[in-house]
N, C-alpha and C positions, 0 to 999 in steps of 0.2 A: 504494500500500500504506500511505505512512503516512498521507494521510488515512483509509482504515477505520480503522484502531488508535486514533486520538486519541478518537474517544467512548469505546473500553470502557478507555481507560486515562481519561482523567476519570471514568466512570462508578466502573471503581476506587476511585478517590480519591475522589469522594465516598460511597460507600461508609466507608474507612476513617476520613474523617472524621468521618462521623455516628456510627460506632460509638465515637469517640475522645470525642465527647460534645458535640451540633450542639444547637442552641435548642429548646424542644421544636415549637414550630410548624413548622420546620426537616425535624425529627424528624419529625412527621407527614405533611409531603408528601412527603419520600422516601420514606415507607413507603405512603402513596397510589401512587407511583411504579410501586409492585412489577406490580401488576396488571396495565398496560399492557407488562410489557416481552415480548423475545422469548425464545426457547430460548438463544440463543446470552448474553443480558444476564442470562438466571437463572443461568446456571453460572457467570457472570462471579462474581453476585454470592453465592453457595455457597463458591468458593473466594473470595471475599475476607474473606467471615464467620470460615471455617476457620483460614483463617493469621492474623487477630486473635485468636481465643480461643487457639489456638498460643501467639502473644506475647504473650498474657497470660500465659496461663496458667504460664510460666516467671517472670513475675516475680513470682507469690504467696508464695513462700516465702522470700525476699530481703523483700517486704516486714513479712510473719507477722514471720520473725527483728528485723526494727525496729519491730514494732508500729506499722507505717506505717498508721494506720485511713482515710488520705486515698485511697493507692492501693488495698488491698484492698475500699473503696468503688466505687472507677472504674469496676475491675474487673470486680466485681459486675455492676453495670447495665451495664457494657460485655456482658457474658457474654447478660443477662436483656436485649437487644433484640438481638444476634446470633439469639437463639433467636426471639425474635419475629419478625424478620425471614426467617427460615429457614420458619416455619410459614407466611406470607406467600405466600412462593415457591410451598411447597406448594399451597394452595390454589391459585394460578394456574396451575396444571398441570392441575388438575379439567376432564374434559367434553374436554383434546385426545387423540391415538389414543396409545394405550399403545406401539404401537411406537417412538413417536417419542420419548418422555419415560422412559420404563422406567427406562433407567440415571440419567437425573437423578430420578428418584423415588428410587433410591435412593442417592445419592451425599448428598441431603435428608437422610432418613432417619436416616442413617448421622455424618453432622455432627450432627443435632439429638442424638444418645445422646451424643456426643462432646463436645458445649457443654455438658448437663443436668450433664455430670460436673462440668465448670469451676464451673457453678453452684455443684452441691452443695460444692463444695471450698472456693469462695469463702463459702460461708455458715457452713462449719465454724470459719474461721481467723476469721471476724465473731463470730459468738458465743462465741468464746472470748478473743477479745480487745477488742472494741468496742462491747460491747452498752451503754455509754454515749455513744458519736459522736454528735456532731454535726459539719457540715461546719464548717470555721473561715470568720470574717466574708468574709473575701478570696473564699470560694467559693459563699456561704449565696445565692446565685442559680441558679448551675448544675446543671443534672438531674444530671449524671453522679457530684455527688459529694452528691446527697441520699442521705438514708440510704435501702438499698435494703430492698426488698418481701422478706420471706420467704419461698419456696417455700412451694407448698400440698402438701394432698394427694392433690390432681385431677392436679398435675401430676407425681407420682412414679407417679402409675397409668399418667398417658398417656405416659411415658417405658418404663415397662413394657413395653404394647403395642409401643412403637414399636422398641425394643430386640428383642423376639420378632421384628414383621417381618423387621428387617436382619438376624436372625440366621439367617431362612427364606432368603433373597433370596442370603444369602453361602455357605450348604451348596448353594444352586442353583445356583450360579456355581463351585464345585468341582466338583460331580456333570458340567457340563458339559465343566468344564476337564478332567476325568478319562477321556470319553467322547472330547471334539475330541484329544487327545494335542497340544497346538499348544502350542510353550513360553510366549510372550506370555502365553498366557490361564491356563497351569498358575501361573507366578511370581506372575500378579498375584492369581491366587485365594488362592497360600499366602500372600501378603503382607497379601490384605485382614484372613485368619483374623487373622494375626499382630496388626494392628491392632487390631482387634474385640473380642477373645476379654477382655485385661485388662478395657474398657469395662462387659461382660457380668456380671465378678466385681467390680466396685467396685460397679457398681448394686443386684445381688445383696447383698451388706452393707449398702448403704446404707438398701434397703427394709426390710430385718428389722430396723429402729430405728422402723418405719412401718407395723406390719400392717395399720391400718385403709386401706391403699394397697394392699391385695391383694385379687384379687376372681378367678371368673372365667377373664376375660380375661388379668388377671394375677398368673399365677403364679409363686412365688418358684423354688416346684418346679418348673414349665415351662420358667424362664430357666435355672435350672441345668442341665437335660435339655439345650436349647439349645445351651448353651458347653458340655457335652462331647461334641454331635454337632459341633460344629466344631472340637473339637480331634484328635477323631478324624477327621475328613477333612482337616484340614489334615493331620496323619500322616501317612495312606493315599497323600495325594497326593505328599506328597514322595518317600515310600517309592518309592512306583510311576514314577512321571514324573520328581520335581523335583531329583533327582540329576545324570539325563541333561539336563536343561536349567540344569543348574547355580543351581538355586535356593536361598538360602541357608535352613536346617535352621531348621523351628518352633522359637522360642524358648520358653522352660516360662513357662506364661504365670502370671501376676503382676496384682494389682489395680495400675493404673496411680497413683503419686506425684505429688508436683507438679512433676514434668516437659509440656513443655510434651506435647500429644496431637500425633500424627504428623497431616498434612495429607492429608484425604482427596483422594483422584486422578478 
């Protein structure tokens, strides 16, 4: 046994370190890496994505409060190749049979709206306090503390979409849980809502500073319809089921803070 475990715990760690901020050549063949791996080394590396932007994402506003322009950089780029690395993944799922990848499609998914937040967060607290940085001499080589890339507006669109999906995929996954009566699957659906639902209203605000990021496909009005078809199923479900399975009661959902994001499962 411990021999299986020592590659996806180095894999781990190399993982954590590249996001922590590896050379960039470094940096590209890990991400060359993506392509070759298996099922079992993508979800390795999803949840290690997750729980990085997590602990970032807790120390943003400890650094905001000291106007730390070094960490709220790190961060940044830490945040903006988690996401890259995420879309990565995705792709390497393309072309195998949906039964097998489903839930890691969306567990993807589902991380990627949850990073885009980090971004967007880490970008707010940069433009309001660092729009002069530069890395200091001690750093003026390393990627992780160049000054980072702005969000485009291709990418508040495809966060859009991507957000819509998860948000189809997790009312699916209630309707189901509502149908199976099975407590495992009723908790974990009112838990995803519970997740999901803040992610849905911070994006929602975030894009109405951005209309030329609406289109279509994404709608500010679709995302809203969205989050309150999952607030009402997350309801329904507890109402119905999540009592008897002692599920803890939909909390009133909220645009998520700079609290760290819960770790997707």
């Amino acid at each position: 046994m411990r021999k299986s475990l020592l590659p996806f715990a180095a894999f781990t760690l190399a993982i954590v370190t590249l996001l922590a901020g590896a050379p960039v050549a470094q940096e590209e063949a890990d991400v060359g890496r993506i392509g070759k791996m298996n099922l079992k080394e993508l979800a390795t590396l999803v949840g290690a994505v997750t729980q990085s932007v997590g602990r970032d994402t807790l120390k943003l506003q400890p650094a905001a409060q000291r106007s730390d322009c070094v960490e709220l950089t790190r961060a940044s780029n830490s945040f903006a190749l988690g996401y890259r690395l995420l879309a990565e993944a995705r792709v390497t799922l393309e072309g195998k049979p949906l039964k097998e990848v489903a839930a890691l499609q969306t567990h993807i998914v589902q991380s990627r709206v949850i990073t885009f937040a980090a971004r967007v967060r880490a970008e707010e607290w940069l433009s309001r306090l660092c729009v002069s940085y530069q890395p200091p001499a001690d750093k003026a080589g390393e990627p992780r503390y160049a000054k980072s890339e702005k969000l485009q507006t291709a990418e508040f669109t495809q966060a859009m979409i991507e957000a819509r999906q998860a948000a189809e995929t997790n009312l699916a996954l209630a309707v189901a849980a509502g149908i199976g009566k099975k407590c495992p699957e009723v908790i974990s659906a009112i838990q995803s809502i519970q997740l999901f639902v803040p992610y849905l209203e911070k994006l929602s605000k975030d894009v109405a500073k951005r209309p030329e990021a609406l289109g279509p496909r994404a709608s500010r009005r679709g995302l809203e319809v969205a989050r309150g078809q999952l607030i009402n199923a997350g309801n329904k479900l507890y109402r119905e089921l999540g009592v008897g399975c002692r599920a803890q009661p939909p909390a009133e959902a909220e645009a998520p803070t700079e609290g760290a994001p819960p770790a997707v499962q």
